[in-house]
C-alpha positions as CSV (number, residue, x, y, z in Angstrom):
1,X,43.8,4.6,2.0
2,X,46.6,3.4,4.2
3,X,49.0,0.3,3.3
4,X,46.9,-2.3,5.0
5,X,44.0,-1.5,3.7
6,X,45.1,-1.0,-0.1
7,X,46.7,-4.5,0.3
8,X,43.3,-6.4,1.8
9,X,41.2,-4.9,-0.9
10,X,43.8,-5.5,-4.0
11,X,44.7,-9.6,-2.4
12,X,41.6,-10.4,-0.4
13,X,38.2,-8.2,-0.9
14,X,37.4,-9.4,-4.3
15,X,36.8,-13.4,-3.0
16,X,35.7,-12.4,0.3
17,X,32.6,-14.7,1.6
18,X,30.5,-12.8,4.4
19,X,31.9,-15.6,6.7
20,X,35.6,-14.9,5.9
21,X,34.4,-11.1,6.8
22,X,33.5,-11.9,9.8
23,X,36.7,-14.2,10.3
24,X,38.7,-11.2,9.8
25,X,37.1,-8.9,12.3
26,X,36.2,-11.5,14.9
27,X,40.3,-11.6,15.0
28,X,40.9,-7.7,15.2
29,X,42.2,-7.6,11.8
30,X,39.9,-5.3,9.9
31,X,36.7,-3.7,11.2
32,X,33.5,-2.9,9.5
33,X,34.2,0.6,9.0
34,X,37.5,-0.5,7.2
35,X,34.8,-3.1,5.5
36,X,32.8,0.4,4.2
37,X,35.9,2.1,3.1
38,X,37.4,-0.1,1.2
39,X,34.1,-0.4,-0.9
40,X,33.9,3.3,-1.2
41,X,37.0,2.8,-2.9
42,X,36.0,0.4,-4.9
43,X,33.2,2.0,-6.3
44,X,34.8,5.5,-6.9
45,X,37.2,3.2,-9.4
46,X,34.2,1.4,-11.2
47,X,31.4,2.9,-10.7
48,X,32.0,5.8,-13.4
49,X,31.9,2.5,-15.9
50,X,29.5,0.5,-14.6
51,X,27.0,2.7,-13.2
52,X,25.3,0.9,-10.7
53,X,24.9,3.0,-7.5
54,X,22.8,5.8,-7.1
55,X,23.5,7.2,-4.0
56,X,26.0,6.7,-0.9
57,X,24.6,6.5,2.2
58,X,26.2,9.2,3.7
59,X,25.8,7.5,7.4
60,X,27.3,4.3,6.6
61,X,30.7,5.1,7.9
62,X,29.5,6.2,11.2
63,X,26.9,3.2,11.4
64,X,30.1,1.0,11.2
65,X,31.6,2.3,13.9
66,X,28.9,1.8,16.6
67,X,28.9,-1.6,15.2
68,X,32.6,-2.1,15.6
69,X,31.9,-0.8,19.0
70,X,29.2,-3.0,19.6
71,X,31.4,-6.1,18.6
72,X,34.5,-4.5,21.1
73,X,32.0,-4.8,23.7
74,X,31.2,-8.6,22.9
75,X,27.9,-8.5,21.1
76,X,27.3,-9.9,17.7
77,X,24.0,-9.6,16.6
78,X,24.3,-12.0,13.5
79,X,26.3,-13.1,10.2
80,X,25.7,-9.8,8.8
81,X,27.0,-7.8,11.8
82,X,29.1,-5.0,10.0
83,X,28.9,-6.5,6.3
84,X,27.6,-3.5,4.1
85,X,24.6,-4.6,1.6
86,X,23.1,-2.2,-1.0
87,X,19.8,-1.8,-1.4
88,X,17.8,-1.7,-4.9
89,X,16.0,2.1,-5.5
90,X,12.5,0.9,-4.6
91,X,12.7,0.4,-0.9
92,X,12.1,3.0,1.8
93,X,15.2,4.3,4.3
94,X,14.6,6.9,6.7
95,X,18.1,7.9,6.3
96,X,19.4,10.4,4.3
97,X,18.8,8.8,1.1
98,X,16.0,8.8,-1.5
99,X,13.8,5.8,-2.8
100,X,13.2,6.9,-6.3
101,X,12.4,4.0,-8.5
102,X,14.6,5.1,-10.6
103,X,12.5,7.9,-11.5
104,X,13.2,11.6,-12.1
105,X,9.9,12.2,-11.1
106,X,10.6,11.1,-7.4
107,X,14.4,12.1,-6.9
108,X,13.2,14.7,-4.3
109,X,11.4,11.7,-2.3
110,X,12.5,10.9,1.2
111,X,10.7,8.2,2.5
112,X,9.5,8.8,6.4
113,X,10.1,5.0,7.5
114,X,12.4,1.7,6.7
115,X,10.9,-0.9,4.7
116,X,10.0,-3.9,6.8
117,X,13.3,-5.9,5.2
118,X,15.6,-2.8,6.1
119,X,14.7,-3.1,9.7
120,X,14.9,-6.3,9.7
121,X,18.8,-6.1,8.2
122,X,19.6,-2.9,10.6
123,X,18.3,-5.4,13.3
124,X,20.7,-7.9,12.1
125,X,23.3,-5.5,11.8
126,X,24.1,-4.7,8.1
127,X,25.4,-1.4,6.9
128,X,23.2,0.2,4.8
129,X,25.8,1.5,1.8
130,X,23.6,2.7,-0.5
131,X,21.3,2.3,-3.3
132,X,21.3,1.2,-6.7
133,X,20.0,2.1,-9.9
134,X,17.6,0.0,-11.7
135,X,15.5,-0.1,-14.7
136,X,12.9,2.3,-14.1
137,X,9.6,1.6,-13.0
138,X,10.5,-2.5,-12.8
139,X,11.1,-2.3,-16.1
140,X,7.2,-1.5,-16.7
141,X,7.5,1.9,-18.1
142,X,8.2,1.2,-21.6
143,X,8.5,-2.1,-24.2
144,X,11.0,-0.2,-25.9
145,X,13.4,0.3,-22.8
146,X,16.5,-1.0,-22.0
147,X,17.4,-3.0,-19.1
148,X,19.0,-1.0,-16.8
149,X,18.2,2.5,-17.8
150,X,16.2,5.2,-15.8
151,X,15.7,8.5,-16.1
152,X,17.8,9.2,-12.6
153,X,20.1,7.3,-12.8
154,X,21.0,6.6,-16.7
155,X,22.1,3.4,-17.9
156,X,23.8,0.1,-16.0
157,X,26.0,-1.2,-18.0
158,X,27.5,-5.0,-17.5
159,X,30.6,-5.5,-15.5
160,X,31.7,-7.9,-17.8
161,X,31.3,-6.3,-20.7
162,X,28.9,-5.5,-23.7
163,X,26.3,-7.8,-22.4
164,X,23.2,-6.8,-21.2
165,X,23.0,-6.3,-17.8
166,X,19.5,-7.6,-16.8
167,X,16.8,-6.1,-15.4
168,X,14.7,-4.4,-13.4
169,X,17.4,-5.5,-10.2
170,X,20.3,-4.2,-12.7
171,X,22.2,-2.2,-10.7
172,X,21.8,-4.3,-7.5
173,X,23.4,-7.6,-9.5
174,X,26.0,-5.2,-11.6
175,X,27.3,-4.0,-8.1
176,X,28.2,-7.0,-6.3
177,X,29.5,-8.8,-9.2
178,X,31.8,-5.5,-9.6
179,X,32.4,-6.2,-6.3
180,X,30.9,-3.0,-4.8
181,X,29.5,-4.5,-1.9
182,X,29.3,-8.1,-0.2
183,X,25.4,-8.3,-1.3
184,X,23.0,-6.2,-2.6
185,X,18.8,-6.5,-2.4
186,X,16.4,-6.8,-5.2
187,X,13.0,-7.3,-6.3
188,X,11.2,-9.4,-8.7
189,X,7.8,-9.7,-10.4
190,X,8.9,-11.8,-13.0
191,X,12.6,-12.4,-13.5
192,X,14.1,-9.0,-11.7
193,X,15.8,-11.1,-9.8
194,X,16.6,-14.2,-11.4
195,X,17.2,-12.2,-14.8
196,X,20.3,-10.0,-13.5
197,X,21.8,-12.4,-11.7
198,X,22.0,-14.7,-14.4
199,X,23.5,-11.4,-16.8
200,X,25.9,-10.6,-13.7
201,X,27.0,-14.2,-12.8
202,X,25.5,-14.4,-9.5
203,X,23.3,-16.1,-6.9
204,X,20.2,-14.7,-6.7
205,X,17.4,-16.1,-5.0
206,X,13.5,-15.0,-5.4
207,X,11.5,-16.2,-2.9
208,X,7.9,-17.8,-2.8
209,X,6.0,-14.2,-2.3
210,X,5.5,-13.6,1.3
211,X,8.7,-14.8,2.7
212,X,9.8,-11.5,2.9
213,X,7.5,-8.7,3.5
214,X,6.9,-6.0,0.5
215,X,5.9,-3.6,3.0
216,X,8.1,0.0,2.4
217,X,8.9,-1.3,-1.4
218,X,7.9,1.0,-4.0
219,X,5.1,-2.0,-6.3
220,X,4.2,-3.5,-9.1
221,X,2.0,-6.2,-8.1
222,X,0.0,-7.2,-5.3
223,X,0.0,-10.7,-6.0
224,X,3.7,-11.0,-8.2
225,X,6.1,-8.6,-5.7
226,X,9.2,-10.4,-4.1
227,X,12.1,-9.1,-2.8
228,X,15.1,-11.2,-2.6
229,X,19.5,-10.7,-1.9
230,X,21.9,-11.2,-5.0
231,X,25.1,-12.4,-3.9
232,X,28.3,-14.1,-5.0
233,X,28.0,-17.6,-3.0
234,X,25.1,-19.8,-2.3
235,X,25.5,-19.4,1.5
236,X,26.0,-15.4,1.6
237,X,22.8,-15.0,-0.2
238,X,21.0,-17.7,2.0
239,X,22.7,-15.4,5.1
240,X,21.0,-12.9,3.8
241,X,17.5,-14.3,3.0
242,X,17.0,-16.0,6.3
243,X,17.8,-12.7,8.0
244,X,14.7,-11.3,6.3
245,X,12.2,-13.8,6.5
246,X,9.4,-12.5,9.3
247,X,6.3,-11.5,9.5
248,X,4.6,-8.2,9.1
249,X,1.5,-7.2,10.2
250,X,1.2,-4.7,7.4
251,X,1.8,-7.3,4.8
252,X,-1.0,-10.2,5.5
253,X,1.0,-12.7,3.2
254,X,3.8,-12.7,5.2
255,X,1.8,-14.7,8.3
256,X,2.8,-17.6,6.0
257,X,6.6,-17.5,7.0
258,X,5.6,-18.2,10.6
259,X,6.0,-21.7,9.9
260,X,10.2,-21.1,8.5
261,X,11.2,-20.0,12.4
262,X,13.5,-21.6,13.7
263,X,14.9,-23.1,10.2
264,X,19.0,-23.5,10.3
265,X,19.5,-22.4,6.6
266,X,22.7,-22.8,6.5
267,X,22.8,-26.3,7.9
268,X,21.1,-26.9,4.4
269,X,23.9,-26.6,2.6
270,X,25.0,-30.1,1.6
271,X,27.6,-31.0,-0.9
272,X,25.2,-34.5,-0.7
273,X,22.2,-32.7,-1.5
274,X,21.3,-33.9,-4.7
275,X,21.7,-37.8,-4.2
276,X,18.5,-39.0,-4.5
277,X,16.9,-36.4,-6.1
278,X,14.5,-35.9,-9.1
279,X,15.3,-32.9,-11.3
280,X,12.8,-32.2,-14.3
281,X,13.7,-30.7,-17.4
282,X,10.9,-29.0,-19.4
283,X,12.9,-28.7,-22.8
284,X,9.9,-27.5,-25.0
285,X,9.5,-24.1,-22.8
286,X,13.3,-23.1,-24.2
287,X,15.6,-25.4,-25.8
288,X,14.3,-23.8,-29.4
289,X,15.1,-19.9,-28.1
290,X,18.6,-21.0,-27.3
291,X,21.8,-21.6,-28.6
292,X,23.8,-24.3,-29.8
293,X,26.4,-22.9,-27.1
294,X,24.2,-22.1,-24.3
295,X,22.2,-26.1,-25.4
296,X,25.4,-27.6,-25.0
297,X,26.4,-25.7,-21.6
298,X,23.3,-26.6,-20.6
299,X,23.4,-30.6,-21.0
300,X,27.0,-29.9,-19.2
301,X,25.6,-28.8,-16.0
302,X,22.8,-31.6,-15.9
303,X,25.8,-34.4,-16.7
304,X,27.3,-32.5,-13.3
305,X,24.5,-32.7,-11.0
306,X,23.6,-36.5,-12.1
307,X,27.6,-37.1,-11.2
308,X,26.6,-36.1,-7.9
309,X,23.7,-38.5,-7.5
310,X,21.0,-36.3,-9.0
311,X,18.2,-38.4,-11.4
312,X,17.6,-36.6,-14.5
313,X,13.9,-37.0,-15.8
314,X,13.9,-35.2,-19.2
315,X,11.5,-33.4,-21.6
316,X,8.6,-33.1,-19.0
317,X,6.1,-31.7,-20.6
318,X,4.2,-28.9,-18.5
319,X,1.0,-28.1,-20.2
320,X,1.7,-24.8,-20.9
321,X,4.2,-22.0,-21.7
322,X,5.1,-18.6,-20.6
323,X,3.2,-16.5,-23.3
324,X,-0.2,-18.7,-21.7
325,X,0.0,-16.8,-18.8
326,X,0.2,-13.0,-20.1
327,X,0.3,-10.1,-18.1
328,X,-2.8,-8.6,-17.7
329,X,-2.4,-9.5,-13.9
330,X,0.2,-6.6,-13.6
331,X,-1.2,-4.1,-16.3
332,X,-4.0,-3.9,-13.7
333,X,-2.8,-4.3,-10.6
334,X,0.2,-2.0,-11.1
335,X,-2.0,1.1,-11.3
336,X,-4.0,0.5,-7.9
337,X,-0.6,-0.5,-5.9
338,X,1.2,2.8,-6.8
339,X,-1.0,5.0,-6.2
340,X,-1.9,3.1,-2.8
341,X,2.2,3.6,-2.3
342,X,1.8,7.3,-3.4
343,X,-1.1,8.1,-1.5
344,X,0.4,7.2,1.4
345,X,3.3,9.6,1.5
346,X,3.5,12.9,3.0
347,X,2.0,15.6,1.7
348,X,4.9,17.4,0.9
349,X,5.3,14.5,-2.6
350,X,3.9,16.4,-5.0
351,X,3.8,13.1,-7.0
352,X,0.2,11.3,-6.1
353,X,-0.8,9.0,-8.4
354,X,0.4,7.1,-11.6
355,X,-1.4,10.4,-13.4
356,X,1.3,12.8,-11.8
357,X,4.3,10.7,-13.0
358,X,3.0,10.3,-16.6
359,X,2.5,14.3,-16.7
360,X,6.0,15.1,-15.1
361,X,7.7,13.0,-18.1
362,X,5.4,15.0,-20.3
363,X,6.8,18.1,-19.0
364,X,10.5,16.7,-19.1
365,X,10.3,14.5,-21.9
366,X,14.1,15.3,-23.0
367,X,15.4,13.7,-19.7
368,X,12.4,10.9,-18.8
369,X,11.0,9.6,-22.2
370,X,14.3,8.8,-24.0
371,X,12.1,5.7,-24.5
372,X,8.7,6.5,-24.4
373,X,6.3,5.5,-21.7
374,X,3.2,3.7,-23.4
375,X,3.5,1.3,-20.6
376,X,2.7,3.8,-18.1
377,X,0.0,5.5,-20.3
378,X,-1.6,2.2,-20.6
379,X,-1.5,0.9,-17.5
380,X,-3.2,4.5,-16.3
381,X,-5.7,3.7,-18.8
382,X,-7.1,1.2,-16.3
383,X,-10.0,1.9,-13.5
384,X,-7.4,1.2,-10.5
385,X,-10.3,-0.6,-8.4
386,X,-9.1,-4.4,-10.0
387,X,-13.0,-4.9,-10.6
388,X,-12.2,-5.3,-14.6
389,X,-13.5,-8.6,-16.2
390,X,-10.0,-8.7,-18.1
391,X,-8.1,-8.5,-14.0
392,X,-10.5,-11.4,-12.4
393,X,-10.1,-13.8,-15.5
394,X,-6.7,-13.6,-16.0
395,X,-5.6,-13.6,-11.9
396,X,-7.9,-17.2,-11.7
397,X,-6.5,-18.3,-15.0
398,X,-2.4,-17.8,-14.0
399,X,-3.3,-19.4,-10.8
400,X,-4.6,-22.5,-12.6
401,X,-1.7,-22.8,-15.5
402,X,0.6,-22.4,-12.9
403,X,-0.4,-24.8,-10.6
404,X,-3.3,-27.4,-11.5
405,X,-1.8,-27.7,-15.3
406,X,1.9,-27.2,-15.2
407,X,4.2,-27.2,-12.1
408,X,2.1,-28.6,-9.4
409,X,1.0,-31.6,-11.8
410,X,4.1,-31.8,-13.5
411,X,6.2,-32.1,-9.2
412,X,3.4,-34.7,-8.7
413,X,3.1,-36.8,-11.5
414,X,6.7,-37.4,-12.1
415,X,7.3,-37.1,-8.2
416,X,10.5,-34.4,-9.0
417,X,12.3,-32.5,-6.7
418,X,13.5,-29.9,-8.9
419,X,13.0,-28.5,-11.7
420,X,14.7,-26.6,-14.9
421,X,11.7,-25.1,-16.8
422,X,13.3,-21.7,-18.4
423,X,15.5,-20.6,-20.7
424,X,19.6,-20.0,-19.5
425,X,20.4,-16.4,-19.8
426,X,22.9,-14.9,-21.6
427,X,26.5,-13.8,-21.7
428,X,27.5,-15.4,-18.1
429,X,26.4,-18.6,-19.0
430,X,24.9,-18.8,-16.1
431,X,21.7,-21.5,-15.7
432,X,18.6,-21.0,-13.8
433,X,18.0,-24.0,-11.2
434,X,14.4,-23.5,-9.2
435,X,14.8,-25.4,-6.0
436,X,11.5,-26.8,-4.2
437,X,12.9,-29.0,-1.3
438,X,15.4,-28.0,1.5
439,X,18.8,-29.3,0.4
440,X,20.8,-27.6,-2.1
441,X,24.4,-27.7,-2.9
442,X,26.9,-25.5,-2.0
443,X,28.7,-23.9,-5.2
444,X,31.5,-22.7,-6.3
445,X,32.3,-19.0,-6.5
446,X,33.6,-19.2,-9.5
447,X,31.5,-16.8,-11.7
448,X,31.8,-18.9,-14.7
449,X,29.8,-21.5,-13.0
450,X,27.0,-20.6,-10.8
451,X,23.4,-21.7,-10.3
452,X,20.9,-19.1,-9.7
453,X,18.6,-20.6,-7.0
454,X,14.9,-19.9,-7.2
455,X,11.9,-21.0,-3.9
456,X,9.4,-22.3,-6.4
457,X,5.7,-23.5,-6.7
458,X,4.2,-21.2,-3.8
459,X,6.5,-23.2,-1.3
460,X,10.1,-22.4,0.7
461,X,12.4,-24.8,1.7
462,X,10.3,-27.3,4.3
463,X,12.1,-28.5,7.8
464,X,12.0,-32.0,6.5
């Protein structure tokens, strides 16, 4: 690496915001391939610890060159233009890398098309850098397993040190807080996004499902599946989500984000934001699984946002907690959505159904089942057609908990804006903030004191 470059990445990389990025090579002094290499660099330094990426996408330095050519030649296509992203293991490329899940059983897979959300960030013009690992299988494998681990990839360990790392988006959040890349994109059923990027002291947002189209992403649930960026500032992951948003025929949910065009996102990001507004604590869901420390941190960042004109309305009682809800939802649907995902590749996949990855780890139990798979076996267990009794009732009763008893009654009752109703995380000391209405405040990139933003209660951000 020449002199330039070594000093940009050692005095400038690590804080750099996708808009000082594009600062830099709007003004001819660094170009997206530079962009790629210095990351390279990055991670052949890091990565050996931290473990996060799976592959390189052996294309990416020669896709940011015909985007530096494109800029020479006076076209822009957005805020992402030349900015490389990582992509989480469960999404389709029709590059030259595979989409694995994390799983030994597919590390011969090469998906045949892009995911809906990788066009849509090749359209935008993002480099494609790689992929990550992730806890196998969304973390749905096994209730003995570790965040982080698979089978592929090993285990992702925590940038900032013996902490767990989060999952099932572990590598995806452990990568850009190692500062690997300038964003990376994960998925969440319940917490794989928001859970990592709380561990790796990021922004991550998980958005109402259907913002973004599931379409080319390896499932879990039909009803649950969100992907979402993970990035280091409020505004370079809310660059990133609005450069997703669209919808796909092949995912019907997503004819719901129709009504977001034409949003300006970024315009949204007020230092003002909170005057005004209602923010709801639900204490009884976690303030007796936390600690003293992480209590007190907590009542810290509510004295913040009420110095900044927020209304606190305290101990809001929701009507129900977590362990109401279950999870039978995704012990059934998970069966019918992978094998509809592994029925639909080519023929040349030898791995067809939920069946055919339970009996490869069988037959390479020394390298897949360091921690079992009685997930798997029970989820297989199921009929796959999501006519059970068990499937219905429990789909009609999470919609009603949800949303008649708990967080739609709870926003309307006490007429809040916001709402804290989980548990903090962990070692970061990071705070989950769910936001309902359009304005939110632009943070800090300080790692020791980020939110991590959440669309909540089946709505996005509105226009008004």
């Amino acid at each position: 690496m020449n002199g330039k470059l070594e000093k940009f990445r050692k005095e400038w990389l690590e804080e750099a915001t996708i808009r000082q990025m594009q600062q830099k090579m709007g003004d001819n002094e660094i170009s997206s391939e530079e962009l790629v290499i210095m990351y390279l660099q990055r991670i052949s330094e890091v990565d050996q610890t931290v473990n996060a990426i799976l592959e390189i996408n052996p294309q990416a330095l020669q896709t940011a060159r015909s985007l530096d050519e494109e800029r020479r030649s006076g076209k822009v296509r957005s805020l992402l233009h030349g900015i490389p992203v990582l992509l989480k293991d469960n999404m389709d490329t029709s590059d030259k890398m595979h989409t694995s899940c994390g799983s030994l059983a597919m590390k011969d897979y090469f998906a045949e098309e892009d995911a809906f959300l990788v066009k849509k960030l090749r359209e935008a013009g993002a480099v494609i850098l790689g992929k990550t690992n992730m806890t196998e299988w969304a973390n749905f494998m096994s209730d003995r397993m570790r965040n982080g681990w698979s089978s592929r990839g090993g285990q992702v360990n925590n940038p900032y040190g013996p902490f767990d790392v989060g999952g099932s988006s572990s590598g995806a959040a452990a990568a850009v807080s190692a500062n690997m890349a300038a964003v990376s994109i994960g998925t969440e059923t319940s917490g794989s996004i928001i859970n990592p990027s709380a561990q790796n002291a990021l922004v991550g947002i998980k958005p109402t499902v259907g913002a973004i189209s599931r379409s080319g992403i390896i499932p879990l649930s039909f009803t649950q599946d969100t992907p979402g960026p993970m990035a280091r500032t409020v505004e370079d992951a809310t660059i990133t989500f609005s450069l997703m948003i669209g919808h796909d025929s092949d995912d019907p949910v997503t004819k719901g984000s129709d009504c977001y065009a034409g949003i300006d996102w970024l315009s949204l990001l007020d230092p003002k934001a909170l005057i005004g507004k209602r923010i709801g604590i639900a204490r009884s869901i976690f303030e007796r699984e936390i600690s003293t420390e992480r209590k007190a941190q907590f009542d810290t960042v509510l004295t913040q946002m009420e110095a900044l004109g927020a209304e606190i309305i305290d101990s809001i009682d929701l009507g129900a907690m977590e362990d109401d809800l279950g999870y039978n939802v995704l012990l059934y649907e998970f069966k019918a959505a992978l094998n509809a995902y592994l029925g639909k590749t080519p023929m040349t996949n030898p791995v067809r159904t939920l069946s055919d990855v339970i009996r490869f780890n069988k037959e390479h139990s020394e390298e897949t089942l360091k921690y079992g798979q009685v997930m798997l076996e029970k989820v297989d267990r199921t009929s796959g057609t999501l006519k059970e009794p068990a499937y219905i009732e429990a789909l009609i009763k999470n919609r009603h908990l949800a949303g008649e008893v708990a967080l739609d009654k709870a926003f309307n009752e006490h007429r809040i804006d916001f709402h804290y109703f989980r548990k903090t995380m962990d070692a970061a000391s990071v705070q989950r903030l769910v936001i309902r209405q359009s304005q939110f405040p632009h943070l800090s990139r300080k790692k020791e004191s980020l939110f991590v933003l959440q669309c909540a209660d089946g709505h996005l951000p509105s226009r008004n």
